[in-house]
C-alpha positions as CSV (number, residue, x, y, z in Angstrom):
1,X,119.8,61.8,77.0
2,X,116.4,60.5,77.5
3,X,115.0,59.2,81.1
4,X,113.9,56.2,82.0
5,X,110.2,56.3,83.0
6,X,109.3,55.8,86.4
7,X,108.3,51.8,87.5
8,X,104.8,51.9,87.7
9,X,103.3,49.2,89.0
10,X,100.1,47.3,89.1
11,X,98.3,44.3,91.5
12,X,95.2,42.0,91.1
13,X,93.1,42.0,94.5
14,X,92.5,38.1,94.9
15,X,91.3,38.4,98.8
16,X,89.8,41.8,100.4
17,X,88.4,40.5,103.9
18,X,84.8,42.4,103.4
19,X,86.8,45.8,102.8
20,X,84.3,47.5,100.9
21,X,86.8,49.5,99.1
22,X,88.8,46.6,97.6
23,X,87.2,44.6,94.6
24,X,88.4,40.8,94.0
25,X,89.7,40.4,90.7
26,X,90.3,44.1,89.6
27,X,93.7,45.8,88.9
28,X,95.1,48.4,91.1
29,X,98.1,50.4,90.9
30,X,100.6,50.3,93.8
31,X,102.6,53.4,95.1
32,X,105.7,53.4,95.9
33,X,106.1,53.0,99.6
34,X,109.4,51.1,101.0
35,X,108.5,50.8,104.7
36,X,105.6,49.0,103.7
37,X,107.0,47.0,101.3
38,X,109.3,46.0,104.9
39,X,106.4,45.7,106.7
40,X,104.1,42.9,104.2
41,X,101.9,45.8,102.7
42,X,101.5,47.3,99.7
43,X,99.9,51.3,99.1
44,X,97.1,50.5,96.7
45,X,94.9,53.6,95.0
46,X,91.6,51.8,95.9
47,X,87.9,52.2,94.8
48,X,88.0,55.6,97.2
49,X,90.4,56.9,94.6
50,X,92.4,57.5,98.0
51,X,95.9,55.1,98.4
52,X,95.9,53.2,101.8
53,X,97.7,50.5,102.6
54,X,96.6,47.0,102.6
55,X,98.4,43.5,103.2
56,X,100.3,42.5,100.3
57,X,99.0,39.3,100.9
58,X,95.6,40.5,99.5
59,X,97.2,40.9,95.6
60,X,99.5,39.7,92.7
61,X,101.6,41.4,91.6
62,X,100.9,41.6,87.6
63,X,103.0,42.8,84.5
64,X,100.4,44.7,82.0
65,X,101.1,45.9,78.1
66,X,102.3,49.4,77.9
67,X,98.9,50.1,76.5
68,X,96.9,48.6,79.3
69,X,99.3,50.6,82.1
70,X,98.3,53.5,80.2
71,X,94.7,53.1,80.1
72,X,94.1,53.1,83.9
73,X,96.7,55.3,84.4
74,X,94.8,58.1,82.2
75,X,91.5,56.7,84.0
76,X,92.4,57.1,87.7
């Protein structure tokens, strides 16, 4: 029986505030993270490489080909 992959999922920044580690207009994969889903904020790997959280408010959330999820998966 084969498994379903994991939901990955990715964001477009379209606001970062000055945050230095945020870029507008670049794609950023989310973590999972359910209490800050509750809380308006999503956990973004960012430019760091590190995941921190940041205001969902800051992103859209984006559906990508399988190819394209693959590609900055296998690059980050």
């Amino acid at each position: 029986m084969r498994r379903k992959r994991a939901e990955v999922e990715f964001v477009l920044c379209v606001k970062n505030d000055d945050c230095d580690d945020l870029e507008k207009r670049k794609v950023y994969r989310v973590l999972p993270d359910k209490k800050a889903d509750k809380d308006g904020y999503l956990r973004v790997i960012d430019e760091s490489g590190e995941d921190y959280l940041y205001p969902a408010a800051y992103f859209i959330r984006v559906q990508l080909p399988q190819e394209a999820e693959q590609a900055i998966s296998a690059a980050g």
